[in-house]
N, C-alpha and C positions, 0 to 999 in steps of 0.2 A: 305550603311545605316546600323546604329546597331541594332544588336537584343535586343532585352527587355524582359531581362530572367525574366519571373513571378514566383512570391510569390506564390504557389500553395497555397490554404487554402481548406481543406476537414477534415472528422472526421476520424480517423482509426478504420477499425471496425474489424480488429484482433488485437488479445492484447498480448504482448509478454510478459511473468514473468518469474519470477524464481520460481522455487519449495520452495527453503530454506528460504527465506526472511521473516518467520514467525516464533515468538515465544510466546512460551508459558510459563508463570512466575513459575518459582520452587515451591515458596511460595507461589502463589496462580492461581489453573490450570482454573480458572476461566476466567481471565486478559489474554490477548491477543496483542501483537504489530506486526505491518505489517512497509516492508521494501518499500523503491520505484519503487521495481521489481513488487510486486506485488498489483500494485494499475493501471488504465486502466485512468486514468487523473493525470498526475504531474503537478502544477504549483506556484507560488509565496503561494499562499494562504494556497495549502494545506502541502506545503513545513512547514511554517509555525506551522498551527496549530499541525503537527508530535513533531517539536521540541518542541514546549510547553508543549506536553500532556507529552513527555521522561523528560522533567526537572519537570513536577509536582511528575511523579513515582517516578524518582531518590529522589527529594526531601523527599517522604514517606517512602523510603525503608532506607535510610538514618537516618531518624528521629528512625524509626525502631529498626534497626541494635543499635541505641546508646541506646535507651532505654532496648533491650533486654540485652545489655553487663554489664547494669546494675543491671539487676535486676538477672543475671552470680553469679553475688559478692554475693550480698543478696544471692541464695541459693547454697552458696559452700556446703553447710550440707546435704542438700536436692539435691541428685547427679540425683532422677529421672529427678525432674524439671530442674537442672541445661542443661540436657542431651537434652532437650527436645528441650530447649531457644536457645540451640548451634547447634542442627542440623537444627531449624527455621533459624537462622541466618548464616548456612552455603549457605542455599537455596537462603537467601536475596543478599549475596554476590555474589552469583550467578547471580541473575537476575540483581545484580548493573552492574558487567561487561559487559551482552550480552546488555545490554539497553545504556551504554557508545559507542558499537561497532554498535547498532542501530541510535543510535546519530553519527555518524561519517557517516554514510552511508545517512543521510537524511541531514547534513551539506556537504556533495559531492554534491547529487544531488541538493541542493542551489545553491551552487558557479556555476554548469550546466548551472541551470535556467536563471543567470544573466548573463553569458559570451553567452548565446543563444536570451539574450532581448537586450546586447548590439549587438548582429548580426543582430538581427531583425533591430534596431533600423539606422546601417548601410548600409539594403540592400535597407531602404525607400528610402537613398538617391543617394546611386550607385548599380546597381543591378548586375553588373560585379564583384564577388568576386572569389578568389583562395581561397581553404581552406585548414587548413590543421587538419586531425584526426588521431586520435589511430589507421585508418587504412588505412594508408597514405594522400596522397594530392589528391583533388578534381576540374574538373573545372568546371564553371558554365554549370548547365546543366544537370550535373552528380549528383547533388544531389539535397535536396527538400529539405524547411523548413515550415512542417503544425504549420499551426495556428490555434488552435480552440478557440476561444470566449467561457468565461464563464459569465454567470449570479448570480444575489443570489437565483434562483433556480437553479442551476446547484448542481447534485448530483454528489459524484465519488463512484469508489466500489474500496473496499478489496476484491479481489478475491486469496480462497485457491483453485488451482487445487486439484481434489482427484479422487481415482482409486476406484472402487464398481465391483461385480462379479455378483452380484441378486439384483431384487426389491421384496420388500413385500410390504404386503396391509395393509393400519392400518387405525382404525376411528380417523378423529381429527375434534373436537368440533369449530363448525364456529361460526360468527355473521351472521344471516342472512341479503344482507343486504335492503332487499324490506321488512321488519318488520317494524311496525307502532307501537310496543309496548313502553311506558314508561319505564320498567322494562326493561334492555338489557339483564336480565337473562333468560327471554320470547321471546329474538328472537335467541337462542343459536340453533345451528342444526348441526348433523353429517355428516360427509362427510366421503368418502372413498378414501383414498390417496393413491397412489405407494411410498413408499422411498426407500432408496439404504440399502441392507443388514449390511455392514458392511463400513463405510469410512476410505479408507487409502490416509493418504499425508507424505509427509516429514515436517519435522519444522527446523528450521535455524541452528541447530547442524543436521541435518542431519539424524534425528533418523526419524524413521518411527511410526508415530501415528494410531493408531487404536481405531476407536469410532465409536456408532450407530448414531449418529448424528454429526451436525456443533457443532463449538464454540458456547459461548454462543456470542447473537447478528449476528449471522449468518446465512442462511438459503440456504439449498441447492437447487440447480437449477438443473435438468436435462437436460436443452436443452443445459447450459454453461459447464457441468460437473463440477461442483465447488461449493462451497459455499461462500457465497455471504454475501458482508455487505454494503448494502447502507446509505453514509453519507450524508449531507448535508453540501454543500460547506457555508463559512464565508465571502468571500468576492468574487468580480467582479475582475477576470483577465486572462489574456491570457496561455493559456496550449504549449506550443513551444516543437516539435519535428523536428531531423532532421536528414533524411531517402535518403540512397543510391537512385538512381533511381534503378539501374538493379538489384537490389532484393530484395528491398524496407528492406534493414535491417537500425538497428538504426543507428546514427553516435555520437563519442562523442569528440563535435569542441573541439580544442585547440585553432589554430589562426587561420586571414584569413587577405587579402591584397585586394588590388583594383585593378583590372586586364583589361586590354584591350577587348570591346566585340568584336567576330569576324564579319567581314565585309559579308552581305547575298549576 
């Protein structure tokens, strides 16, 4: 009789990143882009809306870069401004190329998602596959492929790991929110908070950031050690990972074949 290698489906509740997979725009330290290392849900959707948000940047930095080169000419005379326009627009080209190298990294893990929905959509039908990964061949058994179900409540996060040495205490101004007032300015109240001294992480060149707080849109967790950006997913669809068994690290498929199950 054969075995019936199951589809394991659970949620993974450690999260693996990368440190560098985060940057922060030259021209404006505001703006923020995250890699697929450092997101705790990848799939078709949010695969997706990454590349869209990297081609509306590019788009603006682009539009940018042409109109400052223009307005270059216009103040040859004028060397302050001219100086000013050129080190703006050295920054721009800057953030053009890491945001093309961000785009490449989130068009990877695409092509991932599909060669992992065409496995999915193979093991429906034979559950006996050979595989083969970046870290060697697999036989059924030996490894797992979770499935987690999203919703259109399904949130994901940006998660920036970061390293803090002390907490202080500081007031931050709440809503309260068992206030019955009309006015939300009448239910405001203070509270007394722990935060971390100083935040350090890495960012995608590898430099080492130092801030009293997260990014903006970010917020720090102490139970995650990280700061944290919860998104709202756009669409309903499946998040596909797939994990050695013997030390549950990731796998990244190349091919697989249909394989004989062993007789029990």
């Amino acid at each position: 009789m054969k075995n019936s290698i199951s589809i394991l489906l659970f949620i993974l509740i450690s999260i693996q990143f990368s440190f560098s997979q985060i940057y922060i725009f030259s021209s404006d330290a505001t703006r923020i882009i995250s890699g697929p290392d450092n997101l705790n849900l990848i799939n078709e959707s949010v695969t997706n809306q990454y590349l869209e948000k990297i081609d509306n940047s590019l788009s603006e930095l682009n539009n940018e870069f042409e109109k400052n080169t223009i307005l270059i000419e216009q103040f040859s005379k004028k060397k302050k401004k001219a100086n000013k326009l050129k080190e703006k627009n050295n920054n721009i080209a800057l953030d053009i190329e890491n945001l093309n190298s961000f785009k490449n990294l989130w068009n990877e893990s695409k092509n991932e998602q599909i060669i992992l929905q065409t496995f999915f959509n193979d093991l429906k039908k034979e559950y006996c596959q050979v595989i083969e990964t970046g870290k060697g061949k697999f036989l059924p058994g030996e490894y797992i492929l979770n499935v987690k179900k999203t919703n259109k409540f399904t949130a994901y996060k940006e998660i920036i790991p970061v390293e803090y040495k002390t907490m202080k205490g500081i007031w931050v101004k709440k809503k309260n929110p068992n206030c019955i007032e009309t006015d939300s300015n009448d239910c405001s109240v203070l509270c007394w908070e722990e935060v971390p001294d100083i935040l350090k992480y890495k960012d995608y060149q590898g430099n080492l950031q130092e801030s009293e707080t997260c990014p903006i849109g970010f917020k720090f967790s102490k139970k995650d050690k990280a700061c944290i950006n919860n998104i709202q997913a756009k669409k309903h669809t499946k998040a596909l990972t797939l994990l050695r068994v013997s030390d549950g690290k990731e796998l990244k498929l190349i091919s697989w074949e249909k394989s004989e199950c062993e007789e029990s």
